[in-house]
C-alpha positions as CSV (number, residue, x, y, z in Angstrom):
1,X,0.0,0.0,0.0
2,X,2.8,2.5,1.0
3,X,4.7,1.4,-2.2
4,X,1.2,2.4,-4.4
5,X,0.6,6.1,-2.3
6,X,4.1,7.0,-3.4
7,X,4.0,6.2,-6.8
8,X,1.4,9.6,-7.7
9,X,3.6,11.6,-5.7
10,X,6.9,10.7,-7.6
11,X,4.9,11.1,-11.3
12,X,3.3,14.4,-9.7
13,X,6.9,15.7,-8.9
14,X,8.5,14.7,-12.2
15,X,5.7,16.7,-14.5
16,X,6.1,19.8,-11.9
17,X,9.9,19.4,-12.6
18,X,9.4,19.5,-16.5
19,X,6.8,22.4,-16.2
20,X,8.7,24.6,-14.0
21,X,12.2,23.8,-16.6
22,X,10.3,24.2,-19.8
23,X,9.3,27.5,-18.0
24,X,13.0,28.8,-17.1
25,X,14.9,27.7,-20.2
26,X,12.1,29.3,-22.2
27,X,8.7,28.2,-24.1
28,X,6.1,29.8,-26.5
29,X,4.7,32.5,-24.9
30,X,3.3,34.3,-28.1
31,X,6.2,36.9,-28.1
32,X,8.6,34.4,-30.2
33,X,9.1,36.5,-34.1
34,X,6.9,39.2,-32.7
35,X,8.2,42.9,-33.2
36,X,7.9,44.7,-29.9
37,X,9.3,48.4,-28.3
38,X,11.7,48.8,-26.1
39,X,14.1,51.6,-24.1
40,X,17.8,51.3,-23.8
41,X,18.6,50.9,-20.1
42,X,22.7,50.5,-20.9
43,X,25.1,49.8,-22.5
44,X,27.9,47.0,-22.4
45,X,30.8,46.5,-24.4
46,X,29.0,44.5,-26.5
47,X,25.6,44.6,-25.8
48,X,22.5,47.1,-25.5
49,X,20.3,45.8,-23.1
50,X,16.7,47.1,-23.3
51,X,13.2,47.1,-21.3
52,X,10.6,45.5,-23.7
53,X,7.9,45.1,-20.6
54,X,8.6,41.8,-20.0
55,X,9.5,40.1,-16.9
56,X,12.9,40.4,-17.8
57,X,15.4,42.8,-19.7
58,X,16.9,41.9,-23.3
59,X,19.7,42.4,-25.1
60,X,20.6,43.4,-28.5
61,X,24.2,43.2,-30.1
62,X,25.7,46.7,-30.5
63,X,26.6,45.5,-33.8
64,X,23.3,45.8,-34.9
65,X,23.3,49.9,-34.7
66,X,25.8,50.8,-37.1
67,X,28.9,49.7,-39.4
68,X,32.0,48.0,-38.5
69,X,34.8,50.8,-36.9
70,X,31.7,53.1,-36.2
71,X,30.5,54.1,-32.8
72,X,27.0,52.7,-32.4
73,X,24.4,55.1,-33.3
74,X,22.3,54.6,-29.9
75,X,22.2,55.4,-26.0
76,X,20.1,55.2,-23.0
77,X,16.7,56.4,-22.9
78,X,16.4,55.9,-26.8
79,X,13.3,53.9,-27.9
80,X,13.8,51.5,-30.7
81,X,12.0,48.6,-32.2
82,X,13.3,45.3,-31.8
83,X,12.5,41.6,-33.3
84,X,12.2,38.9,-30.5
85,X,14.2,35.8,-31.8
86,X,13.5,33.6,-28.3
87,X,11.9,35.3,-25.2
88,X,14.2,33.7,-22.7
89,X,17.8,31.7,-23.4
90,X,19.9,29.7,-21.1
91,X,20.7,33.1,-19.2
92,X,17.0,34.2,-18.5
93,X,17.8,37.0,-20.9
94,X,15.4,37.7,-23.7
95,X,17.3,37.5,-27.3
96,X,16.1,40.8,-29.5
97,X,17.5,41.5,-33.1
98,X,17.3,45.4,-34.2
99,X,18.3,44.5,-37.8
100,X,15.9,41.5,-38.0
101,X,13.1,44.4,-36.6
102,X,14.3,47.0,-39.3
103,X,14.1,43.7,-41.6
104,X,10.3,42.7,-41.0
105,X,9.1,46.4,-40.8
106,X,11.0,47.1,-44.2
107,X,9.4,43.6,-45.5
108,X,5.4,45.1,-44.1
109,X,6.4,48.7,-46.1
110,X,7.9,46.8,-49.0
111,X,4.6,44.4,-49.5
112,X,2.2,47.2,-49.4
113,X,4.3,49.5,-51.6
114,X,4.1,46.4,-54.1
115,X,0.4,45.3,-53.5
116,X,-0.1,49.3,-54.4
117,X,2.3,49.3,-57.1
118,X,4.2,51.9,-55.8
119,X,7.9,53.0,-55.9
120,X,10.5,52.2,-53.2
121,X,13.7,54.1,-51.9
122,X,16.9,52.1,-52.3
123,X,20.8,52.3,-53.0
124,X,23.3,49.8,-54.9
125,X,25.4,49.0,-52.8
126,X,27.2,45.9,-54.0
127,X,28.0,44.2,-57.4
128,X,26.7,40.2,-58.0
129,X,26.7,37.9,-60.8
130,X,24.1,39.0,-63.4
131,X,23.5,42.5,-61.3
132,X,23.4,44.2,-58.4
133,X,22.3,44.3,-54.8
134,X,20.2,47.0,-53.4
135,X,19.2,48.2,-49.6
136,X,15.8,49.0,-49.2
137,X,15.7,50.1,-45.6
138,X,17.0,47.1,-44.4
139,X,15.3,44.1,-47.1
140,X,17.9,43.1,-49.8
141,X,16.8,43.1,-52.9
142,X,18.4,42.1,-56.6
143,X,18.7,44.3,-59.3
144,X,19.3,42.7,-62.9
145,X,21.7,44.4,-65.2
146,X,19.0,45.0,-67.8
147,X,17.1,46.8,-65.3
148,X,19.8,49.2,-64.4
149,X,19.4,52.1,-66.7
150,X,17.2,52.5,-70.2
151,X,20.5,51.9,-72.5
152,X,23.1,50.0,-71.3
153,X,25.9,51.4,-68.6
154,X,29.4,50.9,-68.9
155,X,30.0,52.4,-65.4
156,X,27.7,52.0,-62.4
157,X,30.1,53.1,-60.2
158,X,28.7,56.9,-59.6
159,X,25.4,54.8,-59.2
160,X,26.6,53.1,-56.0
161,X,25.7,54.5,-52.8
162,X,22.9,57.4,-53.5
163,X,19.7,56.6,-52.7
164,X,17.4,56.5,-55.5
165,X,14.3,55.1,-56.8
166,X,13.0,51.2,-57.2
167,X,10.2,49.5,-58.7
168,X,9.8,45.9,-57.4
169,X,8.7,43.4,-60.4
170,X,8.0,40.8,-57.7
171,X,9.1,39.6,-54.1
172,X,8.4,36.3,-52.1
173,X,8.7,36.8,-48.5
174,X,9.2,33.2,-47.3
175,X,12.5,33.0,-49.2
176,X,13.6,36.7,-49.1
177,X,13.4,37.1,-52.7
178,X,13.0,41.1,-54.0
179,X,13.3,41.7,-57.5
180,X,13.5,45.7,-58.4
181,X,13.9,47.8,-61.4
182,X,15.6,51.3,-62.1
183,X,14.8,51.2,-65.7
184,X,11.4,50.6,-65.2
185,X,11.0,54.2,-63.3
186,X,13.1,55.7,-65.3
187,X,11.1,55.1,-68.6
188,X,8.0,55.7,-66.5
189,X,9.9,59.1,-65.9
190,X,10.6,59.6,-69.1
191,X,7.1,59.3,-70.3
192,X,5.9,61.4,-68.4
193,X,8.7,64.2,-69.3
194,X,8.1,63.8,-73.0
195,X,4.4,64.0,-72.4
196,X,4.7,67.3,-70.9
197,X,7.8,68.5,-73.4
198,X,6.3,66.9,-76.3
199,X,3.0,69.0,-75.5
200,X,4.7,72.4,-76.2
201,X,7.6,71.5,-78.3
202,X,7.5,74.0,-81.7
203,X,9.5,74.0,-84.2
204,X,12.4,76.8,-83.6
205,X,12.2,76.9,-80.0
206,X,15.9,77.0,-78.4
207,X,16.4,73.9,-75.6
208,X,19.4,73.1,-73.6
209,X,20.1,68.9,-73.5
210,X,23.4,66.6,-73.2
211,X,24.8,64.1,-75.9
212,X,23.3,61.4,-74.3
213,X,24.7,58.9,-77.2
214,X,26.9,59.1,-80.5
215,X,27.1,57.4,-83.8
216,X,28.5,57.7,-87.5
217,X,25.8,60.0,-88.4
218,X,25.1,62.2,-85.6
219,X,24.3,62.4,-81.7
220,X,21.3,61.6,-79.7
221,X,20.4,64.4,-77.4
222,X,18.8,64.2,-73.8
223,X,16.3,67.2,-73.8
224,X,15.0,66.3,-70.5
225,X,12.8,63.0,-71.1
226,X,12.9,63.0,-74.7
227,X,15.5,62.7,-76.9
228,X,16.0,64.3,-80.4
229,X,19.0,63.3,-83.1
230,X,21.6,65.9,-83.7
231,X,22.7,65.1,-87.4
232,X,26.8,65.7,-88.4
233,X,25.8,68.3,-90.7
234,X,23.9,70.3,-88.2
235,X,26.2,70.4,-85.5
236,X,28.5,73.0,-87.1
237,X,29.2,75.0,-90.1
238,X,32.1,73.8,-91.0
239,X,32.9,70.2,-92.3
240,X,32.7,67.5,-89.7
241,X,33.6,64.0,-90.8
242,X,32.5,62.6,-87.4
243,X,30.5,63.4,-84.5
244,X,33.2,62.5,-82.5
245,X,35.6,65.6,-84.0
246,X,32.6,68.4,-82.2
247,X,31.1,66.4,-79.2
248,X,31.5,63.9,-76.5
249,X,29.0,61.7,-73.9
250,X,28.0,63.8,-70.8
251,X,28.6,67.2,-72.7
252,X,25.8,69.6,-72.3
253,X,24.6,71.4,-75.8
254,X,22.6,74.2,-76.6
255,X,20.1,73.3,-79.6
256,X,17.7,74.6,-81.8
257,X,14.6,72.5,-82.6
258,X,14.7,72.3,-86.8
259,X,11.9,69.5,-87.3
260,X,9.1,68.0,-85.1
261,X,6.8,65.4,-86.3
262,X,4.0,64.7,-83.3
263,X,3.2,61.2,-85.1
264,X,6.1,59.8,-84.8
265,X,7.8,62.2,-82.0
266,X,10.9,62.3,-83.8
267,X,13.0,66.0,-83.3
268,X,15.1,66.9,-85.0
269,X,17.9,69.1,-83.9
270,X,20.6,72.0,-84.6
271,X,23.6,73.4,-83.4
272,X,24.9,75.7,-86.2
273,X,21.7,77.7,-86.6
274,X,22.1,79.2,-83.5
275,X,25.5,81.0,-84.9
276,X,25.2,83.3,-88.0
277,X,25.5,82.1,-91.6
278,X,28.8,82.4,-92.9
279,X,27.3,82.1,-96.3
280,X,25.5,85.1,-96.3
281,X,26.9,88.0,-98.2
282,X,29.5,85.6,-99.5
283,X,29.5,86.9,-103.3
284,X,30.5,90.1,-101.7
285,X,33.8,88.3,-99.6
286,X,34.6,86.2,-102.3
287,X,33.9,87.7,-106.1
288,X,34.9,86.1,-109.0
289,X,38.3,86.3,-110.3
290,X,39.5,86.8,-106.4
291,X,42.5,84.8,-105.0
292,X,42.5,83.4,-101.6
293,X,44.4,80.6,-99.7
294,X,42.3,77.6,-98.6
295,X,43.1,74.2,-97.2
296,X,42.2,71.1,-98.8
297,X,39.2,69.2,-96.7
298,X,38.0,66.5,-98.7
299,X,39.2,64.8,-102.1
300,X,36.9,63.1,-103.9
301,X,36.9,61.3,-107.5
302,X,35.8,64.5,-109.6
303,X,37.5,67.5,-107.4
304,X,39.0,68.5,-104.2
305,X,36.8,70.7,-101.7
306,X,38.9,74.0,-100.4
307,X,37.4,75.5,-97.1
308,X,38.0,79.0,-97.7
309,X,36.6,80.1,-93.8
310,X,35.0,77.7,-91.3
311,X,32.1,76.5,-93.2
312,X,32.4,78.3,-96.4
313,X,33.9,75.1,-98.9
314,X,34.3,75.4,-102.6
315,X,34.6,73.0,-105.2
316,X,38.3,72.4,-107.8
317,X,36.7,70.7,-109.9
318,X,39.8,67.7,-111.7
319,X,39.1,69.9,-115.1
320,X,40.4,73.1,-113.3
321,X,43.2,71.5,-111.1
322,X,46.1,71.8,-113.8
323,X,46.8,73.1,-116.8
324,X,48.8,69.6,-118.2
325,X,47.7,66.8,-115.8
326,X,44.5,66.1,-117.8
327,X,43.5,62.2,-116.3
328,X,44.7,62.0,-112.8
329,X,42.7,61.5,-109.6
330,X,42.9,65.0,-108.1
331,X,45.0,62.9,-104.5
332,X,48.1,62.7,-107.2
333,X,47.9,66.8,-107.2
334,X,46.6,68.2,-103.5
335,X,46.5,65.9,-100.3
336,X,43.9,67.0,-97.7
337,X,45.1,69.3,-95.2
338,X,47.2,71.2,-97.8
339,X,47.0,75.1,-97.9
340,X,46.7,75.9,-101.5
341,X,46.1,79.2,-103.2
342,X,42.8,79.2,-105.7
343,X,40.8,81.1,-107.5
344,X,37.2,82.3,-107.4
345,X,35.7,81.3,-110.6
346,X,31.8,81.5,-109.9
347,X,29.9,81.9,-106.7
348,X,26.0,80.6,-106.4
349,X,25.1,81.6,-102.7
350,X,21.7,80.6,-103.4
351,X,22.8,76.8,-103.9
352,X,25.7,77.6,-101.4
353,X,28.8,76.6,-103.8
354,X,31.3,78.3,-104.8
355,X,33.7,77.1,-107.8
356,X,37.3,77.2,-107.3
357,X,40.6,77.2,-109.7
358,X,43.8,75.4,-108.7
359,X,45.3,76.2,-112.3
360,X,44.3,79.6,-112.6
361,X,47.0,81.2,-110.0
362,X,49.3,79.6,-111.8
363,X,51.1,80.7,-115.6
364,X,49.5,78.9,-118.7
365,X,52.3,77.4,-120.2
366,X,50.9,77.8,-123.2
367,X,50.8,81.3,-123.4
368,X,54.3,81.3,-121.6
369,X,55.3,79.1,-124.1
370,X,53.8,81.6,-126.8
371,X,55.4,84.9,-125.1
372,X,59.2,82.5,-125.3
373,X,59.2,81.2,-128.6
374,X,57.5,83.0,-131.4
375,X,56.9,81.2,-134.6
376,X,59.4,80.3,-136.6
377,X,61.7,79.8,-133.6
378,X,63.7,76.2,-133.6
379,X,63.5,74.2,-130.7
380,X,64.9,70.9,-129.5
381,X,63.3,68.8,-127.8
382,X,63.4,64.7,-126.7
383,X,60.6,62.5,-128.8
384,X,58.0,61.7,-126.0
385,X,55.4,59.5,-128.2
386,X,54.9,58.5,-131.6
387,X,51.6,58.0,-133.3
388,X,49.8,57.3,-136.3
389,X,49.8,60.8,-138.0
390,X,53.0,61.9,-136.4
391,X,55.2,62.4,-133.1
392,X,54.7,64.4,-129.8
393,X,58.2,67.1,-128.8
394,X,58.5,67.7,-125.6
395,X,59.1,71.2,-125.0
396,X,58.8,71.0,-121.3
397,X,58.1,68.9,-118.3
398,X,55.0,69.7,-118.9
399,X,54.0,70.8,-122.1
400,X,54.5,69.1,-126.0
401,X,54.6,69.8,-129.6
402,X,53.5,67.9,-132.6
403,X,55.2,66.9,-135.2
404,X,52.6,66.0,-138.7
405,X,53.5,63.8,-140.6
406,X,53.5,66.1,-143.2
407,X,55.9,68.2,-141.8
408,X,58.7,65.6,-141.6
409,X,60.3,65.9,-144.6
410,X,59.6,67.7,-148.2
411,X,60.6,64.4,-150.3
412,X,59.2,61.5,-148.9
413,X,55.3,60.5,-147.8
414,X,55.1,61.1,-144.1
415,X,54.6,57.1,-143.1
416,X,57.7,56.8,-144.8
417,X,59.3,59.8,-142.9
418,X,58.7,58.8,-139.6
419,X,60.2,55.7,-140.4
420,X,63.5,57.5,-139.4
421,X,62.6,58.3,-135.8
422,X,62.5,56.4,-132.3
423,X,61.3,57.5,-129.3
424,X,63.8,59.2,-126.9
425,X,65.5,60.5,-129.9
426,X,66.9,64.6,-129.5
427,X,65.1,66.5,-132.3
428,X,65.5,70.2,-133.4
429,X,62.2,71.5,-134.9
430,X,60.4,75.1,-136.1
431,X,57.9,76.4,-134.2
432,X,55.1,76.6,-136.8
433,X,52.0,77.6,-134.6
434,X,50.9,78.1,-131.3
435,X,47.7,77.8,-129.9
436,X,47.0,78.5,-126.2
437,X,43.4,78.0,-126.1
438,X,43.3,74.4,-128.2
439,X,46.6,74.0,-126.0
440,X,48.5,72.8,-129.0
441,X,51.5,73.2,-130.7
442,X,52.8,72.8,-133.9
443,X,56.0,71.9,-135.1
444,X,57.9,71.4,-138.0
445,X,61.3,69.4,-139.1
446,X,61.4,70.0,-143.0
447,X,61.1,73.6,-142.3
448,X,64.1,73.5,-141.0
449,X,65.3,73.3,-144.8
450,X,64.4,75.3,-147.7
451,X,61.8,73.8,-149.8
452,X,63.3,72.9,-152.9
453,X,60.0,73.0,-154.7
454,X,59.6,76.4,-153.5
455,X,61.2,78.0,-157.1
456,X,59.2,75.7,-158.7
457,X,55.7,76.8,-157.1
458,X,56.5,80.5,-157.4
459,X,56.9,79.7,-161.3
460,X,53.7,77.2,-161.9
461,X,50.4,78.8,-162.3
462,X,47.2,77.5,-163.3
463,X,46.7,77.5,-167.0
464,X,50.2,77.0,-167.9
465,X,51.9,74.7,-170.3
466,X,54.6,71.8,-168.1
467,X,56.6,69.6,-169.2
468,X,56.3,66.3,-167.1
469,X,58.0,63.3,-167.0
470,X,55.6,60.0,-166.3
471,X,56.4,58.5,-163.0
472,X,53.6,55.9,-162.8
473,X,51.2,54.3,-164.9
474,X,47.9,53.5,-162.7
475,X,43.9,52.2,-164.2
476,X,42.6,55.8,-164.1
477,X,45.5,57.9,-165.3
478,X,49.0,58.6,-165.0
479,X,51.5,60.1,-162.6
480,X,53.7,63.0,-163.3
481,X,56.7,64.9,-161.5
482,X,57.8,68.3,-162.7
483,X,61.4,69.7,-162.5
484,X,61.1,66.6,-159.8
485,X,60.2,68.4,-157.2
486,X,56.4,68.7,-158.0
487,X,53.8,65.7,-157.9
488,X,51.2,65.8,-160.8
489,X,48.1,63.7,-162.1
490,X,46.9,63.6,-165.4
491,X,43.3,61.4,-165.3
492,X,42.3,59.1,-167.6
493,X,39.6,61.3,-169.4
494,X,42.1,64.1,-169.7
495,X,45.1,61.7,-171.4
496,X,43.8,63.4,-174.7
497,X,41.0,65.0,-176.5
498,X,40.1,62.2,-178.6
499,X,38.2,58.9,-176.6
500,X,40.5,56.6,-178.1
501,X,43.5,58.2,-177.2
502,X,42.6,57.9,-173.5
503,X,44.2,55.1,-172.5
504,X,47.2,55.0,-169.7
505,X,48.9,52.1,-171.2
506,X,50.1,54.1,-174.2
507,X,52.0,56.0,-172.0
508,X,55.5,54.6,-170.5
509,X,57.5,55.3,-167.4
510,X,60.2,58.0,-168.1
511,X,58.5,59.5,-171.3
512,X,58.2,63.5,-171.2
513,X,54.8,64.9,-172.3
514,X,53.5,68.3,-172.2
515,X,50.4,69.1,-170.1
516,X,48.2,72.2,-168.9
517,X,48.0,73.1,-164.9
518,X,44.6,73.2,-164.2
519,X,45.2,73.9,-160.1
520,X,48.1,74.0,-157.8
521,X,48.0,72.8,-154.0
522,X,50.9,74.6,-152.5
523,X,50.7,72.7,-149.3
524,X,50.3,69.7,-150.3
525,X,52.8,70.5,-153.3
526,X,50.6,68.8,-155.9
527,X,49.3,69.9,-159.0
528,X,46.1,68.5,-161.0
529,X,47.0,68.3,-165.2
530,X,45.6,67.7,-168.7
531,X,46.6,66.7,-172.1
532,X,43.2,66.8,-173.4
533,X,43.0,70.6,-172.5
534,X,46.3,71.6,-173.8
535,X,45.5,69.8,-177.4
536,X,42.0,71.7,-177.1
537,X,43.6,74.8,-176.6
538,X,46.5,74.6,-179.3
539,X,43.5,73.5,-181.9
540,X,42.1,77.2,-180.6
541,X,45.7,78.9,-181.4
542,X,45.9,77.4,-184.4
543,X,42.2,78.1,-186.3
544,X,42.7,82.0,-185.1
545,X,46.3,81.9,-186.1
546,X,45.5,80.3,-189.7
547,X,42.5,80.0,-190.6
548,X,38.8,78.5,-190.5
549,X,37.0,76.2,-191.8
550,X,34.7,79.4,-193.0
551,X,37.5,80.5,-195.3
552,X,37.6,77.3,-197.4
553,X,40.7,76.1,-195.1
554,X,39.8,72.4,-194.2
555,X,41.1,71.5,-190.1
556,X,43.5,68.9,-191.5
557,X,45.2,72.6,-193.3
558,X,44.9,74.3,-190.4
559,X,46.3,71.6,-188.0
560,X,48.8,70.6,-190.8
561,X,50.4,74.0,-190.8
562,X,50.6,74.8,-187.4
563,X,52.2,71.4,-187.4
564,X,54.8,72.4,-189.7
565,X,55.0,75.9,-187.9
566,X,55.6,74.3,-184.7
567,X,58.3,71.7,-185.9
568,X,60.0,74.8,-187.7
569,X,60.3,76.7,-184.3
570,X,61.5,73.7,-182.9
């Protein structure tokens, strides 16, 4: 019986025991993850220990009120929020968390800020893979590198540490998870911005912006929300090969709105309207027939561009670049950057060009040429080329003369004359004519002699009686030389004045006939004959001389005497 009494007491004892452990080492009181207020009563060296109203004081890690190396930013008497990880530990002491506090009051802000779509205060303050981690009040969040900024960022760095704001694309708070967005406030931003600019822009109006962006055609300019393209040629009036030469990334412009098109919202933009034209009164600066120095901008296939002030260019065309380099890319003459003296040769302000002459302020050497060696001068000169009808002299480095053909020798035909002469032989020659404007010259060899025809020619007129010697016999007539200097041809119908007599064959090579000049080249030295009209002619002499056939005279009379008349003479 004692044994069974004692039993209860021992089991009663042992669940006391448990109950009254389980209540000093700590159990559930409701308080566990709560968020509760509490006053610093002191401090330790390490700890803060605080007042939360329970039956027992608490103690939060100074740690937990500011960075490492920095004095903790709290003291006694300060009230501050705390997070209760356990109510009591092993000590009796109730464990408190400031940061975890900060933590699940950031987490309540942070959840109603999302559920309201709403934007959230943060700052970068770390880099991960893939992006970024941002503070926001104490919840870490993760900021993807394509959310950072509407156009990709090369530097975040002066992003770091300034507090700034964050849209959250989604969060889970039972695993911590915050995902925020810059860009997506930003274009938000910037929607609204070029809304309200967009609203008022006019075409004209003067804005201040910054080169947000630059590429091979232009810049992109920040107006303030909207952006508007800045084109090469419209950043200054001078030529600009690249953007690059004028502006830079950050730089803040001064612009003047040139086109606006609501539909699409695309602005155009300019820099050199807001600077005066240097085109205007040009055709007074630069008038025709003017010299100036330029440099050389641009060369191109057909000319090289001269910049005669900043933004005033004009045009050498490759026809006007040199008076002897007729087919060469106008690099071979000017190289860009080169100062070069032109002149004006016409000025069109309303088409803003201005044509230019490289050759002009320089001699013709043509005319220099002309003013050195008047005609009938002798020259020598090296054989550059020889062609078909003749071969070039020069006379210069730059300039040559032609020799014809013709002009190679009085004797023989001109194919055969050339015949004699190889290039890069040393000629002497006569200047025969000069032409500046045709730039050509022409020269002579056989002048150099006398023309041993020339007694001849002076002698021969048209309608006298030659005597020729037969030289050739050919199908339609015969060929002549006279005193054998002259060339002559006698035709077939004019061998003689009867049609049976007019036949080449009777003739031979060598024989001597008489014949009557009907015309005389002189510079070709060749002379046109007939038989037929010298016979017709002494038949004339002869019936005035003796007779007609009126007076009973028969012709064979007449003819017979002169016959006889003639041979007597003879």
């Amino acid at each position: 019986m004692a044994s069974a009494t004692q039993t209860p007491t021992a089991n009663h004892g042992t669940e006391d025991f448990a109950a009254l452990l389980e209540e000093t080492l700590g159990r559930d009181t409701g308080f566990d993850g709560s968020v509760v207020t509490g006053r610093v009563v002191r401090l330790t060296d390490e700890f803060a220990i605080v007042d939360v109203g329970l039956k027992s004081e608490g103690r939060v890690s100074l740690k937990e009120f500011g960075p490492a190396g920095v004095a903790p930013d709290v003291k006694p008497g300060d009230v501050v929020e705390l997070y209760v990880e356990r109510y009591e530990d092993r000590d009796g002491s109730i464990v408190l968390s400031r940061e975890k506090a900060r933590r699940e009051e950031a987490w309540t802000a942070l959840e109603r800020a999302f559920a309201n779509n709403q934007r959230v205060n943060g700052t970068i303050y770390g880099r991960v893979k893939g992006g970024f981690t941002v503070d926001l009040g104490g919840a870490m969040a993760f900021l993807p590198g394509s959310q950072v900024d509407i156009r990709p960022v090369r530097d975040v760095g002066p992003l770091m540490g300034q507090p700034q704001p964050f849209q959250i694309l989604k969060m889970d708070r039972a695993r911590g998870n915050i995902v925020v967005s810059r860009r997506a406030v930003l274009e938000e931003t910037r929607a609204e911005q070029r809304s309200e600019l967009t609203q008022g822009l006019k075409e004209g109006m003067i804005l201040d912006g910054v080169v947000k962006n630059i590429t091979d055609y232009g810049a992109f300019v920040d107006l303030g929300g909207v952006d508007g393209l800045l084109h090469v040629t419209d950043i200054a009036w001078k030529r600009i090969n690249h953007p690059s030469e004028a502006l830079q990334i950050g730089q803040p412009v001064r612009v003047q709105v040139i086109r606006f098109n609501p539909d699409t919202q695309r602005i155009s933009l300019g820099m050199k309207q807001l600077e005066a034209d240097p085109w205007e009164n040009v055709a007074i600066k630069y008038p025709a027939g003017a010299r100036f120095t330029g440099r050389v901008m641009n060369i191109t296939d057909y000319g090289a561009f001269v910049e005669l002030e900043p933004g005033v260019e004009g045009l050498v065309h490759v026809s006007e670049m040199s008076w002897t380099k007729k087919n060469v890319h106008p690099g071979k003459i000017v190289a860009t950057s080169q100062e070069v003296d032109v002149m004006v040769l016409d000025v069109d302000s309303a088409k803003r060009r201005i044509s230019l002459g490289l050759k002009q302020v320089q001699r013709n050497p043509w005319e220099q040429f002309e003013e050195e060696h008047k005609v009938g001068s002798i020259i020598e000169g090296e054989i550059r080329n020889i062609t078909e009808f003749g071969l070039f002299v020069g006379l210069s480095a730059d300039i040559d003369g032609m020799v014809h053909m013709s002009d190679l020798s009085w004797d023989e035909p001109g194919e055969t004359a050339m015949s004699h002469y190889e290039k890069g032989q040393v000629v002497k020659a006569k200047v025969l004519d000069v032409d500046p404007e045709k730039e050509r010259i022409s020269l002579g060899i056989k002048q150099l002699q006398e023309d041993p025809a020339a007694d001849t020619l002076s002698r021969v007129q048209k309608g006298a009686v030659v005597t020729c010697v037969v030289t050739a016999v050919q199908s339609n007539g015969i060929e002549v030389k006279v005193d054998d200097v002259l060339t002559g041809f006698i035709r077939r119908a004019e061998l003689a004045r009867d049609k049976a007599e007019q036949r080449p064959e009777r003739f031979a090579v060598g024989e001597k006939v008489d014949a009557k000049v009907v015309s005389v080249d002189r510079a070709s030295r060749k002379l046109a004959l007939t038989i037929r009209g010298r016979e017709v002619e002494e038949d004339k002499q002869a019936i005035n001389e003796y007779g007609s056939s009126d007076s009973g005279a028969s012709l064979g009379d007449i003819l017979g005497a002169a016959i006889r008349r003639r041979n007597t003479d003879a």
